[in-house]
MARMAR-779307 format. One record per residue (C-alpha): residue number from 1; y, z, x. Coordinates in steps of 0.25 Angstrom, whole numbers, m for minus. Last residue first. Layout:
REM MARMAR-779307
{resi->NUM; yy->Y; zz->Z; xx->X}
...
REM end
This chain:
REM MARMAR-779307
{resi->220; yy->m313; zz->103; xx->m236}
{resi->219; yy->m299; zz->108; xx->m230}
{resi->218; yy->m285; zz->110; xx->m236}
{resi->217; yy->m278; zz->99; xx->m225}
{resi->216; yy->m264; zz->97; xx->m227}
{resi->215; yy->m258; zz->82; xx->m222}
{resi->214; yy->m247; zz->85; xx->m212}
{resi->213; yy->m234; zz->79; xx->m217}
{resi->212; yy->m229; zz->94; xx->m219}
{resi->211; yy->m230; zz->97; xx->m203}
{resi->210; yy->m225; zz->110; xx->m202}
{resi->209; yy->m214; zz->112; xx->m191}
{resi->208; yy->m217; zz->127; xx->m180}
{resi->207; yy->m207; zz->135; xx->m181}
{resi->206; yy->m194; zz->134; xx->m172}
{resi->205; yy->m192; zz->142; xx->m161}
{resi->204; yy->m178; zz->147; xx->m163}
{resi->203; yy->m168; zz->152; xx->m153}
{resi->202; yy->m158; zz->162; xx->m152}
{resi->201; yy->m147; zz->168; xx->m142}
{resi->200; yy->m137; zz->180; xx->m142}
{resi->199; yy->m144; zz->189; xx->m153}
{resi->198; yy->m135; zz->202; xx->m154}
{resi->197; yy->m144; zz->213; xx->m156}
{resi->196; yy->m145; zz->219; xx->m142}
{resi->195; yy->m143; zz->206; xx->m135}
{resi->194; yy->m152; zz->194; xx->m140}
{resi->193; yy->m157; zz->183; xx->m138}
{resi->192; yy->m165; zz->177; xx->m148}
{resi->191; yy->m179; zz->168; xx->m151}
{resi->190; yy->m183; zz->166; xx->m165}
{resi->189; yy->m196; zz->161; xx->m169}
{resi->188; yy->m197; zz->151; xx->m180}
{resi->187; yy->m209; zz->151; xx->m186}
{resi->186; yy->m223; zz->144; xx->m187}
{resi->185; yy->m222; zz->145; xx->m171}
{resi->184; yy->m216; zz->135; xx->m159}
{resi->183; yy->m220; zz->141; xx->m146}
{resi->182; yy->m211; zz->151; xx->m138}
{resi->181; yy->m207; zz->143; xx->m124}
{resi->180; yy->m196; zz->134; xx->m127}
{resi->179; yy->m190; zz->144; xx->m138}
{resi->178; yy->m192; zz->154; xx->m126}
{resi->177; yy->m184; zz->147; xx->m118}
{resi->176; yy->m171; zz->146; xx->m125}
{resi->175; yy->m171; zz->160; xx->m130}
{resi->174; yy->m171; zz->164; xx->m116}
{resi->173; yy->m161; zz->156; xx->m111}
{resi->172; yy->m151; zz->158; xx->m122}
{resi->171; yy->m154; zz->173; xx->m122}
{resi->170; yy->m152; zz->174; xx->m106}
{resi->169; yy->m137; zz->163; xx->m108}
{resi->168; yy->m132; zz->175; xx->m118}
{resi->167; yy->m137; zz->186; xx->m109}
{resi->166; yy->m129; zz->180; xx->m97}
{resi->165; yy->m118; zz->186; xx->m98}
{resi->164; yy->m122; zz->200; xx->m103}
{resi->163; yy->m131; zz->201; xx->m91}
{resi->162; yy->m145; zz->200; xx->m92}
{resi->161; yy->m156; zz->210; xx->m97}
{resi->160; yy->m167; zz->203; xx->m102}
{resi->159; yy->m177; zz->203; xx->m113}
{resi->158; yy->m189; zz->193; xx->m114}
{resi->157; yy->m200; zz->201; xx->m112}
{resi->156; yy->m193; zz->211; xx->m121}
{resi->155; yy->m196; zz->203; xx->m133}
{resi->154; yy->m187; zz->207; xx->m145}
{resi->153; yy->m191; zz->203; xx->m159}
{resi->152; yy->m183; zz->194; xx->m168}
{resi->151; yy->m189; zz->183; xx->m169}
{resi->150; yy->m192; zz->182; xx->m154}
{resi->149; yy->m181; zz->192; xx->m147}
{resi->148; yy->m176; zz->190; xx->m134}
{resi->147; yy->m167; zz->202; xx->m129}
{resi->146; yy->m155; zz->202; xx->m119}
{resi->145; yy->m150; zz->213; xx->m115}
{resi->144; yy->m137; zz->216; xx->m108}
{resi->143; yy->m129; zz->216; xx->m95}
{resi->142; yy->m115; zz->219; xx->m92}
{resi->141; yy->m116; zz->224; xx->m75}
{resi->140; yy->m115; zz->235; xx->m69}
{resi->139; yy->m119; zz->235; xx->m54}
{resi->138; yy->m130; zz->239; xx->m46}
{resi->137; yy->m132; zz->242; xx->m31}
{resi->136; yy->m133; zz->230; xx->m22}
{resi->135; yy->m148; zz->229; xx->m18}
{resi->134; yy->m151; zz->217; xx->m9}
{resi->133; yy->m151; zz->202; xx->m8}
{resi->132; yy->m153; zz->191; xx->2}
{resi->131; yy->m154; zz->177; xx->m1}
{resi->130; yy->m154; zz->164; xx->5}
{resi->129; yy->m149; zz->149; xx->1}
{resi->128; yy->m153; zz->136; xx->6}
{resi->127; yy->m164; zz->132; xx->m5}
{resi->126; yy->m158; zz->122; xx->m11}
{resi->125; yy->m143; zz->132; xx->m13}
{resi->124; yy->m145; zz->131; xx->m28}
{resi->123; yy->m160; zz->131; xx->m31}
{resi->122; yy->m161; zz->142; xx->m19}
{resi->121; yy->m150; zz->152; xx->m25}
{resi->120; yy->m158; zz->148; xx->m38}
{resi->119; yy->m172; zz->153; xx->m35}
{resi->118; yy->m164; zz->167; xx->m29}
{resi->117; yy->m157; zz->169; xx->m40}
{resi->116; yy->m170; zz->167; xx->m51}
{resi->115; yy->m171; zz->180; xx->m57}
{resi->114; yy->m170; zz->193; xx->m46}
{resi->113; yy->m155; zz->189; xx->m43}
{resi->112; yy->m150; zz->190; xx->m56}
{resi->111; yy->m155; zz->204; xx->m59}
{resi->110; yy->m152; zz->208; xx->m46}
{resi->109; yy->m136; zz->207; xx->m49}
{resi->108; yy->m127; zz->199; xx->m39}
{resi->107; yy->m117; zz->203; xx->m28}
{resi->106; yy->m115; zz->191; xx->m18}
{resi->105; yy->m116; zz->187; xx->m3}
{resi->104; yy->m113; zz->174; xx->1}
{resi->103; yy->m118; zz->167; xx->13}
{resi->102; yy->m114; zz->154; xx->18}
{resi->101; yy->m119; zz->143; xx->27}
{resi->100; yy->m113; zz->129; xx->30}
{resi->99; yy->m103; zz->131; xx->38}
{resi->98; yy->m108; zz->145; xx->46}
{resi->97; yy->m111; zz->159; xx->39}
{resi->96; yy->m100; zz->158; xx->28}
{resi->95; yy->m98; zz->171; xx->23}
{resi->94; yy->m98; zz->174; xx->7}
{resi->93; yy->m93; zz->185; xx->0}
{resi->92; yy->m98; zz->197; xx->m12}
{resi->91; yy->m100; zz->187; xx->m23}
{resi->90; yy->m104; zz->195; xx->m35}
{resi->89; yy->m115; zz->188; xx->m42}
{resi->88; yy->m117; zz->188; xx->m58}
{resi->87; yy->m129; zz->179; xx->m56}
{resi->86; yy->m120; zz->164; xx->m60}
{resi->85; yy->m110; zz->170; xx->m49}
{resi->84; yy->m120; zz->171; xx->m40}
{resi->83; yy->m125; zz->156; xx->m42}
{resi->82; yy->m113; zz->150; xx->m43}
{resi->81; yy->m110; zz->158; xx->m31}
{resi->80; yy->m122; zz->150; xx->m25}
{resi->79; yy->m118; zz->136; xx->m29}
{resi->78; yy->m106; zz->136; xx->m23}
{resi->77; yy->m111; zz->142; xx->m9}
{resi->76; yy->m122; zz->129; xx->m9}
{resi->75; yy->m115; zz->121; xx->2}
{resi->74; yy->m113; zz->134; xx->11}
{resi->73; yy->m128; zz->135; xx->15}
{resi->72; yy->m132; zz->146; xx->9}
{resi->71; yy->m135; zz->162; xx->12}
{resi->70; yy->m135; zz->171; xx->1}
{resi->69; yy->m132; zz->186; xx->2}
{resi->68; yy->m135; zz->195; xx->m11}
{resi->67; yy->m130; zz->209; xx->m13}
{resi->66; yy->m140; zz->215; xx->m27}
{resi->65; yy->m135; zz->221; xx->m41}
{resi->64; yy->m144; zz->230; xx->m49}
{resi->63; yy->m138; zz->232; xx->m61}
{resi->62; yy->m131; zz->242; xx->m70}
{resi->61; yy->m131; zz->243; xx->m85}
{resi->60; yy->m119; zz->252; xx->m91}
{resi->59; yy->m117; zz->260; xx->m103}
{resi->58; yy->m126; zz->255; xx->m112}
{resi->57; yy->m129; zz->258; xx->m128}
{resi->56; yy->m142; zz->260; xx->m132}
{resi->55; yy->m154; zz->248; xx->m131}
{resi->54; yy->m159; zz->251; xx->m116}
{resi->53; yy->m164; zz->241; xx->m109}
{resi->52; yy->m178; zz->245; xx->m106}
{resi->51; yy->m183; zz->231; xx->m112}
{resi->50; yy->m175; zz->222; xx->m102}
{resi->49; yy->m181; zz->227; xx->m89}
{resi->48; yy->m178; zz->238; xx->m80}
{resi->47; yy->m168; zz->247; xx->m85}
{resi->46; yy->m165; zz->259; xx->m78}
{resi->45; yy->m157; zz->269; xx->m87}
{resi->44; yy->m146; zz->280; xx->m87}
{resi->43; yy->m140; zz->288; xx->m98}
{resi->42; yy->m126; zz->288; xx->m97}
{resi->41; yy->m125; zz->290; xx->m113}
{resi->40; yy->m119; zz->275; xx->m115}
{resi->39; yy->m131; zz->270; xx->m108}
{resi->38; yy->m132; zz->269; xx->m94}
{resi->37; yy->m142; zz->255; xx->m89}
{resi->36; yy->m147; zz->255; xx->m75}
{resi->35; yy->m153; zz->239; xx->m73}
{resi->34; yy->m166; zz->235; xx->m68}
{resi->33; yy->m170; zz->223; xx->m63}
{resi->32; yy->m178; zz->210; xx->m68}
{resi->31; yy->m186; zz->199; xx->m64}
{resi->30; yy->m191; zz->189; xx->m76}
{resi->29; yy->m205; zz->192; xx->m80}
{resi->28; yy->m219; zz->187; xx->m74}
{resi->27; yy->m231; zz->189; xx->m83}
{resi->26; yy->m243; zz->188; xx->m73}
{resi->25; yy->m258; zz->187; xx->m77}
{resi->24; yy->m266; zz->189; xx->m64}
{resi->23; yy->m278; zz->180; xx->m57}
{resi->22; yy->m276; zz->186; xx->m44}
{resi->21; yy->m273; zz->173; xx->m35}
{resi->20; yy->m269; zz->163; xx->m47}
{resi->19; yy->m260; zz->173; xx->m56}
{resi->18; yy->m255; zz->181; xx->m44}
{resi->17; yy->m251; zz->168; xx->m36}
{resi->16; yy->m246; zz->161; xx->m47}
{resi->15; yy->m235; zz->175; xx->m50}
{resi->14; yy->m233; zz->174; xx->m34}
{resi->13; yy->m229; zz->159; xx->m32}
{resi->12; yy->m220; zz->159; xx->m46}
{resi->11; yy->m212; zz->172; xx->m40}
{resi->10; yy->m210; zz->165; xx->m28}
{resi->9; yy->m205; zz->153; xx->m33}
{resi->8; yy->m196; zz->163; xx->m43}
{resi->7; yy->m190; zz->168; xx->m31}
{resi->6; yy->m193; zz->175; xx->m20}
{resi->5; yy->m200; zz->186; xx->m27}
{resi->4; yy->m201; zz->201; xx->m32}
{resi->3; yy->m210; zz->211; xx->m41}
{resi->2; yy->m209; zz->219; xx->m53}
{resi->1; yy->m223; zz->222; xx->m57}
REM end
């Protein structure tokens, strides 16, 4: 099921309220769109998650962009066009409403609004900023693949499709955090990023240390 919340908050409060109320067992997956992809032939397709990306050569990926209004106080315009810019936003003005409120209106991509946007618009502004959005069309844009391979196999569950930019600081962070998570073996495991065969980022979990001073034990 692909479904929509307020916010991470929200998200967290629904997915504990299914477990405890109906007693399910829930994976939940980071939130995605879908992007029209042309390949070199003109062949057209709608891509909606990372494992339908197709591997031939590509044309043009577009995506889905949205028009979003923010209203602020004025204090916190700085920290707000950070913000956007840091999401590939396009600043489309910004009105003073009275001294100490502001709005500003901006062109961003869906793909980085549906994430966390929201939950960092109200880290950043204390809680004082609103948002409204709607559908914009789509736009082309330089994204790519990223693909996280443990020792040397691909695991879709951790693929994404990010932008070209930002691929490099994507393999980084996943590789980082799954060396945290992915207990140590009797081997090494290797963890990498990687764009189609390139490899952008790598980790290693390191196998597990014998303990050669421990006294051996052959039985009775």
């Amino acid at each position: 099921f692909r479904c929509g919340f307020l916010g991470l908050l929200h998200l967290e409060i629904t997915r504990e309220r299914l477990e405890r109320e109906f007693d399910l067992a829930l994976i939940s997956t980071a939130p995605s769109v879908s992007y029209d992809v042309t390949l070199e032939d003109n062949t057209e397709t709608v891509v909606t998650n990372p494992s339908e990306f197709p591997e031939g050569k590509i044309k043009e990926i577009r995506e889905p962009m949205v028009s979003a209004t923010i209203l602020a106080p004025s204090d916190f315009v700085g920290a707000i066009m950070e913000l956007c810019q840091s999401k590939r936003g396009q600043m489309g003005g910004m009105d003073y409403l009275s001294e100490d409120r502001v709005e500003l209106r901006y062109r961003l991509p869906l793909a980085e609004i549906v994430l966390d946007f929201f939950d960092q618009l109200k880290s950043k502004t204390k809680g004082y900023a609103s948002l409204d959005w709607k559908a914009d069309g789509q736009e082309a844009a330089d994204l790519v693949k990223v693909d996280v391979l443990l020792q040397g196999e691909r695991v879709d569950a951790f693929s994404a499709i990010t932008h070209k930019d930002k691929a490099y600081s994507y393999g980084v962070m996943m590789a980082g955090k799954l060396k945290d998570l992915i207990p140590r073996q009797q081997y090494e495991v290797p963890i990498q990023a990687a764009i189609g065969s390139r490899i952008i980022a790598r980790e290693n979990i390191r196998a597990m240390r014998k303990d050669v001073l421990s006294k051996c034990y052959g039985g009775d």
